[in-house]
C-alpha positions, 0 to 999 in steps of 0.5 A, a space after each residue: 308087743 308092747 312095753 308095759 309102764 314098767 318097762 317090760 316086754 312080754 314075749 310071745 309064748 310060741 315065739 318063747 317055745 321056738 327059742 327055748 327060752 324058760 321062765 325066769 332065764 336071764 336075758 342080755 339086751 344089747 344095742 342093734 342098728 340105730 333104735 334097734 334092740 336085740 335080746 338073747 338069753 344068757 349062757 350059764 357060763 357067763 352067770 358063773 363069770 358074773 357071780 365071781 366078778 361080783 365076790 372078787 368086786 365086792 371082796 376089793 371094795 371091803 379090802 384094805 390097801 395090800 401093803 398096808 396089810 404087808 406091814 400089819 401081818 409083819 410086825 404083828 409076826 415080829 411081836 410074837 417072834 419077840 414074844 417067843 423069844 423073852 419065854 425061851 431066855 425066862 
């Protein structure tokens, strides 16, 4: 094997059919023992996990501070309790 200028290894198709590995199926490398590299095909389940982690990220990053929302969703509930009121007493 060798590794293309683009940083790919292409493994060879018998050695592919023995491990049941399928185009486009995702791969985790690993660090072995000393210069020692180790591939293996990853579990579906572990996608799943990933992808959630990635909208939970994403969803924190874009989030603002969970007090401050606290606050803003309270006194906006005060407004319209304040607004509720003046309508019964008109």
């Amino acid at each position: 094997m060798r590794l293309s200028s683009k940083g790919q290894i292409i493994i060879p198709a018998s050695l592919r059919r023995q491990l049941g590995l399928k185009k486009g199926q995702a791969m985790e490398v690993r660090r072995g023992d000393g210069r020692e590299l180790i591939f293996a095909p990853v579990e579906e389940q572990n996608l799943d996990l990933e992808a959630m982690l990635a909208q939970a990220r994403a969803w924190f990053a874009k989030a603002k501070d969970p007090v401050e929302e606290l606050h803003r969703r309270r006194k906006k509930e005060r407004e319209l309790e304040v607004q509720r009121r003046e309508r019964r007493s008109a």
